[in-house]
VEXKOLBA-937983 format. One line per 3 residues: number of its first residue (from 1); their letters; for each residue x, y, z of C-alpha. Coordinates in Angstrom, 2 decimals. Each point is the difference from the previous one (the first is absolute). Example, Ala and Ser with C-alpha at 12.3 -4.5 7.8 and 13.67 -1.06 7.14 Angstrom:
REM VEXKOLBA-937983
1	AS	12.30 -4.50 7.80; 1.37 3.44 -0.66;
//
This chain:
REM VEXKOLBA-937983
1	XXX	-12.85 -16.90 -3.52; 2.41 -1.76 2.13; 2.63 2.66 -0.08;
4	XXX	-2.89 2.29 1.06; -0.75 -2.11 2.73; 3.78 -0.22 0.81;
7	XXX	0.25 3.90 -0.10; -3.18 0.58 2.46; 1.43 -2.83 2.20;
10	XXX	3.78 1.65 0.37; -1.52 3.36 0.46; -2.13 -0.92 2.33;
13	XXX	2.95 -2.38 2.08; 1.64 3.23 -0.08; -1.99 2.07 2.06;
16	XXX	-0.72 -2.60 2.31; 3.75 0.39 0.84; -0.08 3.41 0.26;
19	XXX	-2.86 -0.15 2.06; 1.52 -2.41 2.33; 3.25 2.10 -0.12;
22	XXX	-1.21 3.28 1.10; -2.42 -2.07 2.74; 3.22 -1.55 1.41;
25	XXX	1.71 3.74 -0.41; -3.51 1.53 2.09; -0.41 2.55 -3.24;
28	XXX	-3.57 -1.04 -0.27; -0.78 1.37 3.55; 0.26 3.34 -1.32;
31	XXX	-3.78 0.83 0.99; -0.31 0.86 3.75; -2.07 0.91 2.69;
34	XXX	0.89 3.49 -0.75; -0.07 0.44 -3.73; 2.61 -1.06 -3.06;
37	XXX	3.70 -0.74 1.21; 1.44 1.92 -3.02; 3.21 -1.71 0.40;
40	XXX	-1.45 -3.27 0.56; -1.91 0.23 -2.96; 2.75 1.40 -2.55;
43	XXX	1.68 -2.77 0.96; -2.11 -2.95 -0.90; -0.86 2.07 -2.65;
46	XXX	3.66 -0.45 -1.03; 0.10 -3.83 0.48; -2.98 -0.37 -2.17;
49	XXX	1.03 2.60 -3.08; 3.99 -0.93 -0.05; -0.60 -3.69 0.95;
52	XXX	-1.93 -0.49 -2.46; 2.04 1.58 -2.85; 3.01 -1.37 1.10;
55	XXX	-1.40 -3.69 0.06; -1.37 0.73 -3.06; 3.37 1.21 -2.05;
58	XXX	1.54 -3.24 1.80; -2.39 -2.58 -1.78; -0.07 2.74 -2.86;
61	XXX	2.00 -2.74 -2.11; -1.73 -3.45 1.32; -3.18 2.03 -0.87;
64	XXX	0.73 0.95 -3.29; 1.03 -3.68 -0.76; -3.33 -1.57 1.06;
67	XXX	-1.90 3.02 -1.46; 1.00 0.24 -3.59; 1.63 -3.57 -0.05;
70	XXX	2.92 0.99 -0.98; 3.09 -2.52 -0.34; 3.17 0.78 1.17;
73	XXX	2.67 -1.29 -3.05; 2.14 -1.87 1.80; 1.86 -1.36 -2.61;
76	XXX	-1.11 1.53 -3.45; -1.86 -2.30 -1.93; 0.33 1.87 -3.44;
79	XXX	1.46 2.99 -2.54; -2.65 2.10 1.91; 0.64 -1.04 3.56;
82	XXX	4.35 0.52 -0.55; -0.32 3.11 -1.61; -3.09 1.16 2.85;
85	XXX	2.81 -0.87 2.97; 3.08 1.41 -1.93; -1.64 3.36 -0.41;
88	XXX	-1.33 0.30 3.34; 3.46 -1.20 1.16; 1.83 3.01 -2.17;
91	XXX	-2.67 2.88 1.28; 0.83 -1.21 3.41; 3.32 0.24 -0.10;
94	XXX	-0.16 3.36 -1.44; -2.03 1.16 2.80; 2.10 -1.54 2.66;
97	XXX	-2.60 -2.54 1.01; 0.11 -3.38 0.90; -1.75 -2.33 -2.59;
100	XXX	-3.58 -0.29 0.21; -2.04 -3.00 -0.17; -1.43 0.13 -3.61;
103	XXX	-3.45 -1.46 -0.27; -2.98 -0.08 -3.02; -3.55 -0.36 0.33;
106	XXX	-2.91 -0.60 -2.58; -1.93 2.90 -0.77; -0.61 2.97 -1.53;
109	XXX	3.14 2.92 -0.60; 1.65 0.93 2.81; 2.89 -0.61 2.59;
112	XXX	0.38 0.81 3.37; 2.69 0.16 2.89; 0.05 -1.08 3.55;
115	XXX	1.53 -0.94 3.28; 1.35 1.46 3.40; 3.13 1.67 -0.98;
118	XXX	2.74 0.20 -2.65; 1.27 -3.24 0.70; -3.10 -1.83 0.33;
121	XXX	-2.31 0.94 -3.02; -1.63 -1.44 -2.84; -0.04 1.34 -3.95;
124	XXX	-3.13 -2.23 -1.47; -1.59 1.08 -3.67; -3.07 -2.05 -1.95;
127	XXX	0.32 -2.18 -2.63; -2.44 2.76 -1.93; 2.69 3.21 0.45;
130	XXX	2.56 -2.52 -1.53; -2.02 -1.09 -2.43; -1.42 3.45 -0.96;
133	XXX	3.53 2.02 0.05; 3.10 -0.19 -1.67; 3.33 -1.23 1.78;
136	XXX	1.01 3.88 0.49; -3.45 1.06 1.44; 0.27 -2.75 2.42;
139	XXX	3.35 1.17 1.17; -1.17 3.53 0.57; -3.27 -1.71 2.19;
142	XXX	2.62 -2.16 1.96; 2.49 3.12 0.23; -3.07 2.12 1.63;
145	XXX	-0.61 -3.00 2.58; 3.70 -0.37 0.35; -0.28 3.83 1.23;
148	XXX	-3.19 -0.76 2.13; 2.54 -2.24 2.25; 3.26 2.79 -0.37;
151	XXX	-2.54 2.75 1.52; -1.05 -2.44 2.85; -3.76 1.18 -0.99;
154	XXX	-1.30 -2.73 1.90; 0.92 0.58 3.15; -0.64 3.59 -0.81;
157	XXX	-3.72 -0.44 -0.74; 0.08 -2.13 2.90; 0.61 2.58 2.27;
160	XXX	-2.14 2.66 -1.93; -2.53 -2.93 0.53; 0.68 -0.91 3.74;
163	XXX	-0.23 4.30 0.98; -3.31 0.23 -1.75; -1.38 -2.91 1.27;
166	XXX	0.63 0.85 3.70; -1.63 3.16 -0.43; -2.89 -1.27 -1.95;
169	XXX	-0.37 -2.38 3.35; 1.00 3.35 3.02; -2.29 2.04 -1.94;
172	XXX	-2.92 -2.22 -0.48; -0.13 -0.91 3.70; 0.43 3.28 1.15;
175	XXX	-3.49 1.29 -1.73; -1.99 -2.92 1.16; 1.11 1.02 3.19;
178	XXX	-1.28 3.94 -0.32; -3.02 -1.32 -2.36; -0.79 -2.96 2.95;
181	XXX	0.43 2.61 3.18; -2.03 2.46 -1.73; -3.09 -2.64 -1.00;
184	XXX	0.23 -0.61 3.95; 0.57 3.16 1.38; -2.66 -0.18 2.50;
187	XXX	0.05 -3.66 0.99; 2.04 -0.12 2.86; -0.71 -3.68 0.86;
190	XXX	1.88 -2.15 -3.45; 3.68 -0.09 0.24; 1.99 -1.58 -2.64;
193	XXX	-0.20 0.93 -3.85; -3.86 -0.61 -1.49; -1.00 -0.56 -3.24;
196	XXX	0.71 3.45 -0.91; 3.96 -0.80 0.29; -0.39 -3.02 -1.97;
199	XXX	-2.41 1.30 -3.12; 2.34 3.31 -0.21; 3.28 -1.93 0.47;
202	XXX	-0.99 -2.34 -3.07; -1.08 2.95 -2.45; 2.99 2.26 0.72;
205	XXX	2.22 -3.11 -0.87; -1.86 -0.36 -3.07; 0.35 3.71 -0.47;
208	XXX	3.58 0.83 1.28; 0.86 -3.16 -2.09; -1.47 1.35 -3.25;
211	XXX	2.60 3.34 0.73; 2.76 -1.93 1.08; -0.31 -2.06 -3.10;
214	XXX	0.53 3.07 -2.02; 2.80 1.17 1.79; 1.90 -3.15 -0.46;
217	XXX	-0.75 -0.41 -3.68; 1.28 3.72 -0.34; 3.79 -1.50 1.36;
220	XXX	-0.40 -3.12 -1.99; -0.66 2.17 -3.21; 3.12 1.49 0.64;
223	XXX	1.86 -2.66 0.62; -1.10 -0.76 -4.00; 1.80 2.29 -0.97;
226	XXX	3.03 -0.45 1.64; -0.01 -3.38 -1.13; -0.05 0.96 -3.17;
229	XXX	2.82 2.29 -0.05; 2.25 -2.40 1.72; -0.97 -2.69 -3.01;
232	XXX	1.66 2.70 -2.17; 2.85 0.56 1.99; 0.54 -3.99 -0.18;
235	XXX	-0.41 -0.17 -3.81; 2.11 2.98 -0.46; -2.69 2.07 -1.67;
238	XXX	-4.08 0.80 0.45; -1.34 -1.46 -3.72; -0.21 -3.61 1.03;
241	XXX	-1.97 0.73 2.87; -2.35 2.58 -2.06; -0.10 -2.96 -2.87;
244	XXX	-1.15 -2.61 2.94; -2.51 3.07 1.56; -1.60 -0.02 -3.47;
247	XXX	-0.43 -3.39 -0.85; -1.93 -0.30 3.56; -1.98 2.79 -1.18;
250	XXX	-1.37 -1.91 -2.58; -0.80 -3.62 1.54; -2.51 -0.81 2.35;
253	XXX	1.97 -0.40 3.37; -0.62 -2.47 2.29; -1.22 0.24 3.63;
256	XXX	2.05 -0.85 2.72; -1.47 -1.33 3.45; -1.54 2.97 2.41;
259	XXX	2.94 0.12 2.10; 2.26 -0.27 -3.02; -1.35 3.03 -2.10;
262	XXX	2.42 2.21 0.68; 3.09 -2.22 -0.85; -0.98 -0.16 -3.30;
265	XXX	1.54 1.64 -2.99; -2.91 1.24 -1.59; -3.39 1.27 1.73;
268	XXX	-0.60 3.60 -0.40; -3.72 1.64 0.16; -1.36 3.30 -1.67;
271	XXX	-2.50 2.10 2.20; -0.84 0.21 3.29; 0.85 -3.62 0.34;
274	XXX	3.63 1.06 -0.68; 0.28 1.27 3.69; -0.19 -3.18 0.95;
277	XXX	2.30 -1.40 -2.90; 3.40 -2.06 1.02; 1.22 1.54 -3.34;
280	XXX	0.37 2.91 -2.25; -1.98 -0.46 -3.33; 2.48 -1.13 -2.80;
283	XXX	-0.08 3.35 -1.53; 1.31 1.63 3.13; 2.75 -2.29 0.76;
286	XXX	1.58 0.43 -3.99; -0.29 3.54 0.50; 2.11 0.05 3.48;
289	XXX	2.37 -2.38 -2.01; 0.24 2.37 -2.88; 0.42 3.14 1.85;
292	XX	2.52 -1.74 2.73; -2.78 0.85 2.90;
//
């Protein structure tokens, strides 16, 4: 509950600033005397879809920490830790990276990646993935979050995240504009958006938000599967990472936090719910592997 709390709290802190920001900037003056100041309005609708995003991939790492609870190994404790650190050390260097902070969490199988860039970025896996695999189907896991940093998918989804969410804000104002004018067509004495504007505004965002949702899950599903072909560059071959894909296939994975869900290595949907999937099914990402896709 507390990490809920703390989650609600930041997000919240966080658009407090960007309110403040785009007050200080005039971007929230965009509705005038004589309609919608387009440019005005794309504009704070910029500040308040990038700003966001871009705060949030900078705490993306103190996030994850307080989220899952992971522990950074600062100096390994164990056979487990040394060997967790030396590997993630060796896929790094293959990829060209700086090293990683290395972290574990208790839970359920799984492992995630995180952080603002290449050189600031976090490789974190549960105690349940290393208790569940063996030493070579953890390497392939670490390899494909190893490649999650090389392909800079963070930022990527970032900005994938940052362009939808400014038009899921443009868009949604711009209706409850037309929907509010038209409700008060022939009242010539109100000025100033009604409740019209305000009802329409908050179900398009619900709306635009369910679409926009799907279009960034579509990029993050891809990014799967690039991930997955750069593990097998790393290990010099696709079996380990079709050996690891298996094995998840057949344990219960474990949920990561809301804001975490697509970081994780495992998380695929069937049906319509796939649209809205951060990742392929299993079956779908051994098949790309074994056909080279």
């Amino acid at each position: 509950m507390k990490r809920v709390i703390l989650l609600i709290a930041t997000n919240i802190a966080v658009m407090v600033v960007l309110s403040i920001v785009a007050s200080l900037l005039g971007l929230n003056r965009f509705m005038t005397g004589n309609g919608l100041n387009l440019g005005t309005l794309l504009g704070f609708a910029a500040v308040m879809g990038f700003g966001g995003a871009f705060i949030s991939l900078m705490l993306s790492k103190t996030m994850a920490k307080w989220s899952t609870g992971a522990r950074v190994i600062e100096t390994p404790s164990n056979e487990t830790e040394r060997w967790l650190v030396y590997t993630v050390q060796k896929l790094a260097s293959r990829a060209n990276l700086p090293m990683p902070e290395v972290a574990v969490y208790e839970g359920e199988p799984n492992a995630f990646a995180t952080g603002p860039s290449k050189s600031n970025s976090l490789v974190a896996v549960s105690t349940g993935l290393l208790a569940s695999m063996t030493e070579e189907e953890v390497e392939a896991v670490l390899a494909h979050e190893v490649a999650h940093i090389q392909n800079g998918d963070m930022v990527t989804l970032t900005l994938i995240q940052g362009v939808v969410n400014t038009f899921v804000f443009f868009l949604a104002r711009v209706v409850g504009y037309l929907v509010d004018s038209f409700l008060r067509r022939n009242d010539e004495q109100s000025s100033g958006p009604g409740i019209g504007y305000m009802v329409t505004v908050i179900v398009c965002e619900i709306v635009f938000g369910i679409l926009a949702s799907a279009i960034v899950m579509y990029f993050s599903r891809q990014r799967e599967f690039r991930a997955d072909a750069g593990a097998a560059t790393l290990l010099g071959g696709a079996r380990p990472m079709v050996n690891a894909l298996r094995r998840l296939g057949g344990v219960a994975a474990g949920d990561l936090p809301q804001n975490m869900a697509a970081s994780g290595i495992s998380g695929g949907r069937g049906g319509l719910m796939a649209l809205f999937s951060s990742h392929p099914s299993i079956e779908e990402r051994i098949g790309a592997l074994e056909h080279g896709r």
